[in-house]
C-alpha positions in Angstrom: 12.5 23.5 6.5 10.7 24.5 3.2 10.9 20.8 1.9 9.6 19.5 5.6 7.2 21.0 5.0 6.3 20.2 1.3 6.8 16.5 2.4 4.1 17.1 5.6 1.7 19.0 3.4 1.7 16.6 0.5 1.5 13.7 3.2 -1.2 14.9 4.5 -3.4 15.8 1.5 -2.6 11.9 0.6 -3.0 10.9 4.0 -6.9 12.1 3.7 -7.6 11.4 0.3 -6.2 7.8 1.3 -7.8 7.9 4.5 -10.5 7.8 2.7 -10.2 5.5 0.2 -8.9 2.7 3.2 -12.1 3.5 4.5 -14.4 2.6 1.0 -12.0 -0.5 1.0 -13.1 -1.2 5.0 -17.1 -1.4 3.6 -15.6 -2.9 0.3 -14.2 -5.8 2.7 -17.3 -5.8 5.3 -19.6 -6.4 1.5 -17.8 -9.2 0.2 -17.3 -11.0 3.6 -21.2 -10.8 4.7 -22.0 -11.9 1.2 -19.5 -14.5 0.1 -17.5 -15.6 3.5 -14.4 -17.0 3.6 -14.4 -20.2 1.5 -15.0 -21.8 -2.2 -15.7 -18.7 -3.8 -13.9 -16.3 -2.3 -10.6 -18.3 -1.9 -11.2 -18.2 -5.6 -11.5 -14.8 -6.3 -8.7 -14.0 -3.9 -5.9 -16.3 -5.2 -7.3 -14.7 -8.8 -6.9 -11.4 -7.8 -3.2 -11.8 -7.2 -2.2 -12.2 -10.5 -3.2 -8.5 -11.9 -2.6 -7.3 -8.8 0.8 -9.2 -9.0 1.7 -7.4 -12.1 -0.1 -4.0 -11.0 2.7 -3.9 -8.4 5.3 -4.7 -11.3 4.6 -1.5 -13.2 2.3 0.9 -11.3 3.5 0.9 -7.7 6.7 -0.6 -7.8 9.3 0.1 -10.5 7.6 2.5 -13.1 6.6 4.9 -10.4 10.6 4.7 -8.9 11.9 4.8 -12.0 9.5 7.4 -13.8 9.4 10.5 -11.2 13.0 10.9 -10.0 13.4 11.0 -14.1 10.5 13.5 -14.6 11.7 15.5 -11.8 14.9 16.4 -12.8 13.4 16.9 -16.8 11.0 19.2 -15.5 13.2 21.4 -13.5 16.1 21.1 -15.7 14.5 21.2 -18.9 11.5 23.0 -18.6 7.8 22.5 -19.2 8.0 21.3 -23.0 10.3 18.6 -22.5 8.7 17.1 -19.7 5.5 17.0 -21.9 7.4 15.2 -24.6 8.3 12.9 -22.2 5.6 12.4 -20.5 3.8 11.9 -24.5 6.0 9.1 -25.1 6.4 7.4 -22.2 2.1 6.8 -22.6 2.9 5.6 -25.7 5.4 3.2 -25.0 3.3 1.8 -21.8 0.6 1.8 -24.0 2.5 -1.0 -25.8 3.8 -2.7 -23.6 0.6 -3.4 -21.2 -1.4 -4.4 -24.3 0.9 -7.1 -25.2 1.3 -7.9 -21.3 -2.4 -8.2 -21.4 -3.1 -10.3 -24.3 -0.7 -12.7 -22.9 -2.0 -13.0 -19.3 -5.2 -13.8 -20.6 -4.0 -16.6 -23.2 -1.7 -17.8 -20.1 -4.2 -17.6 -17.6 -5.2 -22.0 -17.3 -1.6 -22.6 -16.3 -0.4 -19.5 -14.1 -3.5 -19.9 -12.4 -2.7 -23.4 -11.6 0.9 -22.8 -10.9 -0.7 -20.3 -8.2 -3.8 -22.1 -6.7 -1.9 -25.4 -6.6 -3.6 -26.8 -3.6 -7.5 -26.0 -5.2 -6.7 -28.8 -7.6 -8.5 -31.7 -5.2 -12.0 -29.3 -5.1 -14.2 -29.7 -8.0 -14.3 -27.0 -10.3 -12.1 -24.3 -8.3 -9.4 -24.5 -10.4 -11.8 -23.6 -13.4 -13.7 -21.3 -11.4 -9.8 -19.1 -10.2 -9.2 -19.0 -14.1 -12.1 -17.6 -15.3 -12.2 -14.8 -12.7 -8.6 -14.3 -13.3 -9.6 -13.7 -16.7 -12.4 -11.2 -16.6 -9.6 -9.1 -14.3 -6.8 -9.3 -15.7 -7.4 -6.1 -18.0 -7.1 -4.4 -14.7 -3.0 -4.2 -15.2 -3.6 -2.4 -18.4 -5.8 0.5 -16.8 -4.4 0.7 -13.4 -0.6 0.7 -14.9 -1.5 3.6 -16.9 -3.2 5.3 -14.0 0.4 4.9 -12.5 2.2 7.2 -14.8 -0.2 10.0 -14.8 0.1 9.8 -11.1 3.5 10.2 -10.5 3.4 13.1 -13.1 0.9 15.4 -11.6 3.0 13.9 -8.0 6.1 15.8 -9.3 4.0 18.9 -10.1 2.6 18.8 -6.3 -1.0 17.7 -7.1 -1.8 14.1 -5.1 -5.2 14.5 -4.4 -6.8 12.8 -7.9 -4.5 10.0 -7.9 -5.1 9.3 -4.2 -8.9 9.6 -4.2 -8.6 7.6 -7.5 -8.5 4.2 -5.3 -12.1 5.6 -3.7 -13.8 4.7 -7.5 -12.5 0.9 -7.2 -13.7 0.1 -4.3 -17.8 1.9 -5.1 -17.4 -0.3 -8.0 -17.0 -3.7 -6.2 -19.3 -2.9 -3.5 -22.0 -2.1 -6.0 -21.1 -4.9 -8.0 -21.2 -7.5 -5.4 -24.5 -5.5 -4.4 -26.2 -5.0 -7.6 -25.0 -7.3 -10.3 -25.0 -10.8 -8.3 -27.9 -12.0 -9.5 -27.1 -11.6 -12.7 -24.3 -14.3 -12.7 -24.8 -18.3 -12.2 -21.8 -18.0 -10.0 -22.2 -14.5 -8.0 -18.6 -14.0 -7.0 -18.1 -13.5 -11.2 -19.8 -9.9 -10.1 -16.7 -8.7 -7.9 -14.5 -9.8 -10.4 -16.3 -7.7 -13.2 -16.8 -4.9 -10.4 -12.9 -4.6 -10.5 -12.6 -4.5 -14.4 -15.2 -1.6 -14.4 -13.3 0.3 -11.2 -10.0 -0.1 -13.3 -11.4 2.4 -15.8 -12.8 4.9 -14.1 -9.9 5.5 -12.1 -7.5 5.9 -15.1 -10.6 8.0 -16.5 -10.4 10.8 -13.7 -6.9 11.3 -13.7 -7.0 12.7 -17.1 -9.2 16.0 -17.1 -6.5 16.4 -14.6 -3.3 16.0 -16.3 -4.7 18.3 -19.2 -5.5 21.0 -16.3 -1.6 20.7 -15.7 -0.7 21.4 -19.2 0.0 17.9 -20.5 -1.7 16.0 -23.2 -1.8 12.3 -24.0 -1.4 12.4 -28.2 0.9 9.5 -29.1 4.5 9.8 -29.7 7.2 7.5 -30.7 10.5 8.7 -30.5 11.4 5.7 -28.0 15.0 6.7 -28.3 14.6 10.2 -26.6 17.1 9.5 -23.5 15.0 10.3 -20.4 13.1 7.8 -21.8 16.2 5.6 -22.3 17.2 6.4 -18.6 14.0 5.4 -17.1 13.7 2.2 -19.4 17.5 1.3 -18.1 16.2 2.3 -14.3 13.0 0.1 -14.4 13.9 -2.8 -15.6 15.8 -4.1 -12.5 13.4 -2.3 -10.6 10.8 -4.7 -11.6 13.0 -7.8 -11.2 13.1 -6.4 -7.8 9.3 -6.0 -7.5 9.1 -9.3 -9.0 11.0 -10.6 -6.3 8.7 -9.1 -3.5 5.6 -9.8 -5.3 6.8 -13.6 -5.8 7.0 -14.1 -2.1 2.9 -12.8 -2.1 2.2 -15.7 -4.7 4.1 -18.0 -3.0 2.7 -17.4 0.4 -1.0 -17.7 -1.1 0.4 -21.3 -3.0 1.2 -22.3 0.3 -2.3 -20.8 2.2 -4.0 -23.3 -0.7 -2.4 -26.3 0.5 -3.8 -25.5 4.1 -7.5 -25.8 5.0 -10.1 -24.5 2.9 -10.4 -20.8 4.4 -7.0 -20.1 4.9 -6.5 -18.1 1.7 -9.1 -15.5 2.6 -8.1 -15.4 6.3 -4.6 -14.2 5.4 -6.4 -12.0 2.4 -8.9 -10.2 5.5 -5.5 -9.7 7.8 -3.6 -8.4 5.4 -6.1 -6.0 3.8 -6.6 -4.5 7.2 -2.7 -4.7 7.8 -2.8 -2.1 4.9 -5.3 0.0 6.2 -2.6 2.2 8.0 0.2 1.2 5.4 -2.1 3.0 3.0 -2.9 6.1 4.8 0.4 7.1 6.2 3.7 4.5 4.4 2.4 5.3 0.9 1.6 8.7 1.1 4.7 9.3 3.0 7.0 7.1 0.4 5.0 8.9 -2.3 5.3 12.0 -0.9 9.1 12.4 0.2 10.4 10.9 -3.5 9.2 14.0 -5.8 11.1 16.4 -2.7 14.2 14.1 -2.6 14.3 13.8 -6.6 14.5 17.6 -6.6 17.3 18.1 -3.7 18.8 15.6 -6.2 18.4 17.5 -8.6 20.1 20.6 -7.1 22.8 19.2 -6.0 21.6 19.4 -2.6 22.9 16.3 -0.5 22.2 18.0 2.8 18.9 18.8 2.0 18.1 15.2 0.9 20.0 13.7 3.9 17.8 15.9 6.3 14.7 14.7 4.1 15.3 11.3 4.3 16.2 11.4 8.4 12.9 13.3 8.9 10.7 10.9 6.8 12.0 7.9 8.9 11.2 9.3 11.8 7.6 10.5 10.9 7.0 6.3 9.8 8.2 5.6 13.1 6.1 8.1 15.2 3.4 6.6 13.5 3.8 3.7 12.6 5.1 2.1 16.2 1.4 3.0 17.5 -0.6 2.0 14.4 1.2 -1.7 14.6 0.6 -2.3 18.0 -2.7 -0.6 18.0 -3.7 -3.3 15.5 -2.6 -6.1 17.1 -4.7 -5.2 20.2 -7.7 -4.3 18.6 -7.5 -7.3 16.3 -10.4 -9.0 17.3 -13.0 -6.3 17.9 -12.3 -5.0 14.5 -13.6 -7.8 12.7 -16.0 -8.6 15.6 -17.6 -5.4 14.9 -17.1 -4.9 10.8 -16.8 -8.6 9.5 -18.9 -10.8 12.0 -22.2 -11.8 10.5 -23.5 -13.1 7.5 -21.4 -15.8 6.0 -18.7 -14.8 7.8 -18.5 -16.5 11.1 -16.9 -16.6 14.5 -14.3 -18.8 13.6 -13.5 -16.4 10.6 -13.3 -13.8 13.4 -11.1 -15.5 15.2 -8.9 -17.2 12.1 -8.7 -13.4 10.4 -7.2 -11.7 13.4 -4.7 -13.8 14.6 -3.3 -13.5 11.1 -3.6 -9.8 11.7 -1.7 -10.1 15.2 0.9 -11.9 13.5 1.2 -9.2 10.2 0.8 -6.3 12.7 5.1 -6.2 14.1 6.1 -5.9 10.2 4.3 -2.3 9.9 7.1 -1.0 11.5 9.7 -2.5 8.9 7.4 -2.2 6.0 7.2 1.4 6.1 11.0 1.9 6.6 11.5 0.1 3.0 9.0 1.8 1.7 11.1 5.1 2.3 14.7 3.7 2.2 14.2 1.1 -1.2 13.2 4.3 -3.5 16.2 6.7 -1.8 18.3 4.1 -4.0 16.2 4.6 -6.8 16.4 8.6 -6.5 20.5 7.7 -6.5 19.8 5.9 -9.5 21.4 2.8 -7.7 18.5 0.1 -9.0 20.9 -3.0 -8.2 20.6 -2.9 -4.5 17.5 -3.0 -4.0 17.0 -5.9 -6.1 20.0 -7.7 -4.5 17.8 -7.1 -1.2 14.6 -8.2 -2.2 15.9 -11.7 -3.6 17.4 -12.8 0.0 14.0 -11.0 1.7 12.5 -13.8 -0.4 14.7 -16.5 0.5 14.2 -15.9 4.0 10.4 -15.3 3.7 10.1 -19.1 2.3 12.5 -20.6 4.5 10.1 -18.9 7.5 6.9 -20.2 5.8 7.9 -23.8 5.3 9.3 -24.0 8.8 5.8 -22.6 10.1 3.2 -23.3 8.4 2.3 -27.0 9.1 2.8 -26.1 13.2 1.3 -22.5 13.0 -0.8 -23.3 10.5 -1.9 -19.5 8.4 -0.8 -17.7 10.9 2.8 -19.2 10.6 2.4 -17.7 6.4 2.2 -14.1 8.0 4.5 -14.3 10.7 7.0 -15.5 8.0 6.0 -12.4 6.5 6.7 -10.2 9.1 10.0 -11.7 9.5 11.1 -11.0 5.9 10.0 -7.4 6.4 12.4 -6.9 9.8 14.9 -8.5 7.6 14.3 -6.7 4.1 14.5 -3.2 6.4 17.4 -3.8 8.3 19.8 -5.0 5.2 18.4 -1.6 3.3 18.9 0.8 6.0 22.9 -0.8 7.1 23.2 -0.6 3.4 22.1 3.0 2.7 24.0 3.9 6.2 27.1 2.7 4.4 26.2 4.3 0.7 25.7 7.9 2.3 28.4 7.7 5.0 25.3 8.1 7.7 21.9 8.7 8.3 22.2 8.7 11.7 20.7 5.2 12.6 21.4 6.0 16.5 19.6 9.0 16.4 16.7 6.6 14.9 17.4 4.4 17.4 17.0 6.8 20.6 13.9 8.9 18.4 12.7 5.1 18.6 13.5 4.9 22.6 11.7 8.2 23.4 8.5 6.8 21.9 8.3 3.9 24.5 6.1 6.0 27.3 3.7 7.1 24.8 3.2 3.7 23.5 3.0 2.2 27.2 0.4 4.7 28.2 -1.6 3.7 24.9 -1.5 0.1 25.4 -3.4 0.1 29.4 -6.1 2.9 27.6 -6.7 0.4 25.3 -6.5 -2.6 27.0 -8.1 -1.3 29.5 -11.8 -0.1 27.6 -11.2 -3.1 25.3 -11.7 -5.4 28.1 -15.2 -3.8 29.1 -16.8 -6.5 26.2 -17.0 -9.9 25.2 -15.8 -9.4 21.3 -16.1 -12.8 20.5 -20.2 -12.6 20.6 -21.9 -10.4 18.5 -23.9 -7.0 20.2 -25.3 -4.1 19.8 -23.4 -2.2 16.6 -23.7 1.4 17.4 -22.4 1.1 21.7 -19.5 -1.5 20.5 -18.7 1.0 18.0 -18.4 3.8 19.8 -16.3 1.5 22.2 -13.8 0.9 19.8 -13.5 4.4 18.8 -13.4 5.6 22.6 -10.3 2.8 22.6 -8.8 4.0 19.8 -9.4 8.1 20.0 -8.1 7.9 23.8 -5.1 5.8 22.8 -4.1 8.4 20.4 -4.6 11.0 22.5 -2.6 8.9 25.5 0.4 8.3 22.7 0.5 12.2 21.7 0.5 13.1 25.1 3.5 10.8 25.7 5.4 12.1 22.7 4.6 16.0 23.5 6.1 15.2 27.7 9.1 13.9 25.7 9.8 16.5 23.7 9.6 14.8 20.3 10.5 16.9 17.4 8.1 16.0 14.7 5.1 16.0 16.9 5.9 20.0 17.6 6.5 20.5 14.4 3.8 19.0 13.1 1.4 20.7 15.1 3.0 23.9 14.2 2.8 23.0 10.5 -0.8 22.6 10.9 -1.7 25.9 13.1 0.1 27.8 11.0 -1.6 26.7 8.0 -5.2 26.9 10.0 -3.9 30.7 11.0 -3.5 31.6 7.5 -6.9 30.2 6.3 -8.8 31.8 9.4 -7.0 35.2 8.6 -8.2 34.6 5.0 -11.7 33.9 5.7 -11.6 36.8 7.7 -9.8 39.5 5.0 -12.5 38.0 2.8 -15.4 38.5 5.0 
């Protein structure tokens, strides 16, 4: 119970801070669409983005952070305070290194993976050339970001997550007062966003560090590569990011194919996806980040109960909310970026184009955030090869999908292959780890799953139903379609919990009594105080 409740707290202190920071990335998104659309530029800046963003994925959310804190967990509560800082000291160093030299060479190789990646911009004049330079100014973005990475999943296994999830928040201000502020300044404005990312790089690897030092830990420079945590998470990592690779080259490969559709199609799938991740933000990655540091230490302790109970409990928190949050999505599709996107350059037809590609994204929530907390249980087993095995067929199947669908479906066939590789990618890990742990009780899952269904059913008729009272595909009054689509969404919630409390579910009781208690103990605080 003590580590349910570690994993809720921590999840929910992420949850907020990341709530938050989804939210800055909603105006971030709403900015960039009213003042560059969904064409030239921003197809531009989009398929140029990828690449740091690629390689961020490679090293900062991906492999170093699965590789780095099941490592640093067990140092730091085997070994004690003084060896973790030595590792900690050298494993900046190292990364240090490495990112420089990864930097250096992205920029010098920038003409040719840039036209490798935005194959289709080759018949408009000046794209290409426009992608590359962009890609250019952004590319140092691996080199802060990665770093940021590390320190996170450091002061993560110490039980602070606040920082590093607010850290996301600085990013976002950046490019909105970028696109905002410097514009003018550039012969070609969308140059602005790209330099807006640069700058937010910085300043979130900036505020992590007072931090760190709070904690005890110092960044001097150390070389002793050969110290063997260091060794084991080098030896962990590596196939870790072949893995990654894998996952991210499916991303790249989806947005070579979006280039060789109409012009627009790039940044359709970019606006569906970003709000796909809205909710894969908030809850999947604060979860995922959340339940590794707690399953690293039961790990640790020899504690396979413990971590078998953690890992069944996570699961069924992504599906309580993560069931809701997909199909929530797909309904509200439309008025979302009816009410946020529409205006500006960005038209109807963007509103239109941009949530069907949402609709489609929408079913693969569900499998998403299953990986994201059954591909890093291997990694806390030390198993790295599996998941990697994995991710290569999840990226077979994912281009198989896209070529079948694309030309009749069009960019909505791109995400619906998408979502296909996700059901697929989840499945094949969880009958795997079902296998490896001789069960994690994949019918209780199942039935937990079952249970859901009259919460989710009275959800869908509240929402349909106050949905239905506008025409979403003219633009109106902000403020009353606003407070329509929060009515929608507020009463749908409250519908769903209401469903789950009449059917007894578990984590919804024990949720809530996670949260009085704490509240209790706050109020009888204030009170003592007073």
């Amino acid at each position: 119970m003590r580590e349910k409740r570690r994993i809720a707290h921590a999840t929910g202190i992420m949850a907020l801070a990341t709530g938050l920071s989804r939210v800055a990335g909603l105006v971030r998104d709403m900015v960039v669409a009213a003042v560059f659309g969904a064409g030239y530029a921003a197809d531009a800046f989009f398929v140029a983005f990828t690449i740091p963003n690629l390689l961020r994925r490679f090293f900062a959310e991906g492999s170093l952070t699965a590789a780095f804190v099941p490592t640093f967990a067990e140092v730091h509560h085997r070994d004690g305070m003084e060896v973790s800082r030595e590792v900690l000291r050298i494993c900046w160093t190292l990364l240090l290194l490495v990112l420089a030299v990864v930097t250096i060479g992205g920029i010098a190789a920038s003409p040719w993976v840039v036209q490798l990646i935005g194959y289709g911009f080759s018949d408009v004049p000046g794209k290409l050339e426009l992608t590359d330079q962009l890609n250019r100014i952004m590319f140092p973005y691996i080199f802060f970001v990665s770093l940021l990475a590390l320190l996170a999943g450091a002061l993560n296994v110490r039980g602070h997550f606040l920082s590093p999830s607010l850290s996301p928040v600085l990013l976002n201000l950046a490019m909105i007062g970028s696109a905002l502020l410097l514009t003018p300044f550039f012969s070609q404005p969308i140059v602005a966003l790209a330099v807006g990312v640069l700058c937010g790089g910085i300043v979130q690897l900036l505020m992590q560090i007072p931090v760190l030092y709070h904690y005890g830990y110092d960044l001097r420079p150390d070389f002793r590569f050969r110290h063997p945590a260091v060794k084991r998470i080098a030896r962990l990592m590596l196939p870790g990011i072949v893995g990654v690779a894998i996952y991210q080259i499916n991303v790249v490969v989806t947005r070579l194919f979006a280039s060789l559709l109409q012009e627009g199609s790039v940044s359709w799938l970019y606006y569906g996806q970003r709000l796909f991740e809205f909710p894969q933000g908030i809850f999947v990655v604060s979860l995922a980040q959340a339940v590794l540091p707690s399953m690293s230490r039961q790990l640790a302790a020899k504690d396979q109960d413990g971590f078998r109970e953690s890992l069944r409990f996570a699961l069924a928190l992504i599906l309580l909310i993560t069931f809701p949050a997909a199909i929530g999505m797909a309904f509200c599709a439309e008025a979302i970026y009816s009410l946020f996107f529409l205006g500006g350059a960005f038209t109807a037809h963007d509103v239109a184009q941009s949530a069907t590609a949402l609709a489609w994204y929408a079913p693969g929530l569900v499998f998403v955030g299953i990986s994201r907390v059954v591909a890093p249980t291997f990694y806390a087993l030390q198993d790295t090869r599996t998941p990697v095995l994995v991710s290569f067929w999840t990226l077979m199947v994912s281009v198989i999908c896209s070529v079948l669908l694309m030309r009749p479906m069009q960019h909505n066939g791109l995400a619906l292959a998408l979502t296909v590789s996700s059901i697929f990618n989840a499945v094949v890990l969880l009958w795997l780890l079902n296998r490896r742990m001789g069960g994690v009780d994949l019918r209780g899952l199942l039935g937990f799953g079952l249970r859901l269904l009259p919460g989710l059913l009275a959800m869908c008729l509240v929402v349909v139903a106050l949905l239905g009272l506008v025409d979403w595909q003219v633009k109106g009054p902000f403020w009353e379609r606003f407070t329509l689509l929060f009515a929608a969404v507020g009463s749908g919630a409250a519908a769903y919990a209401a469903g789950c409390w009449l059917c007894r579910i578990d984590e919804v009781k024990q949720g809530w009594h996670i949260l009085t208690e704490r509240l209790s103990k706050r109020l009888r605080g204030g009170a003592d105080a007073g």
